[in-house]
C-alpha positions, 0 to 999 in steps of 0.5 A, spaced: 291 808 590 284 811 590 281 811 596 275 806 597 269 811 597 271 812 590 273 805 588 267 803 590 264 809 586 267 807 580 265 799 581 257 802 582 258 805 576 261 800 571 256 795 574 250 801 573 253 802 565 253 795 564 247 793 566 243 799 562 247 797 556 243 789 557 237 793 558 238 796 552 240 790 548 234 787 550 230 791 548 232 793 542 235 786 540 233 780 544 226 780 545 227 772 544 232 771 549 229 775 555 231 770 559 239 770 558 239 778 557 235 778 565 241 773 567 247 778 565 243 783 569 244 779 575 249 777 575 253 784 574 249 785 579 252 780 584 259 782 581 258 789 584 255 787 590 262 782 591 266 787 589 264 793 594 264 787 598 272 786 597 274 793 597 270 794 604 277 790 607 281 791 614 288 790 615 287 786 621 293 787 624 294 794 630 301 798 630 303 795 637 304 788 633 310 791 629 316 794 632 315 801 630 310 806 625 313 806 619 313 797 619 306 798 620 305 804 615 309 798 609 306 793 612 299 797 611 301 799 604 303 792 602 297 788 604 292 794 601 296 795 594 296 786 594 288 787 595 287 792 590 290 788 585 286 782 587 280 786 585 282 789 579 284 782 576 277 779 578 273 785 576 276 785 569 276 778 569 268 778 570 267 784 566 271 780 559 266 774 561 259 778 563 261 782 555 262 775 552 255 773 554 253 779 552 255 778 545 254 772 544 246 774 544 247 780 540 245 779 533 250 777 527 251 781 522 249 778 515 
């Protein structure tokens, strides 16, 4: 498991590529539907702002709840693991859904 800083690190920089490429697009291609393309750009930008936000979690529990270190350790382990898969499934399902609206607005091939 990476450590938050760099979780954090790899979501700004998902969410920023992301967000060049609907700049891009836009530019290139959607001068029509400027309204959808700003939209897509939101809302990646609310996808980082939340999923920062999820990475930047606490435990919650101290050792002296546990019996000894190595229960807390597991426990600690246990619950970061579960919440680092919680993340992933949501960041890569709002990113599948972010791309979809973003090919629906490219331009068909004829």
């Amino acid at each position: 498991m990476a450590n938050k800083r760099q979780i954090k690190k790899a979501i700004q920089n998902a969410c920023g590529e992301i967000a060049s490429e609907c700049i891009f697009a836009e530019s290139a291609f959607g001068a029509d539907k400027i309204e959808e393309w700003d939209s897509i750009i939101i809302d990646t930008a609310l996808l980082q702002q939340e999923a920062v936000n999820r990475v930047s979690n606490q435990f919650g529990k101290k050792v002296k709840d546990f019996a000894n270190r190595k229960e807390y350790n597991k426990a600690r382990r246990a619950y970061f693991k579960q919440c680092e898969k919680e993340l992933s499934e949501y960041f890569r399902a709002e990113v599948e859904n972010i791309a979809k609206r973003m090919n629906e607005l490219m331009p068909s091939k004829k």
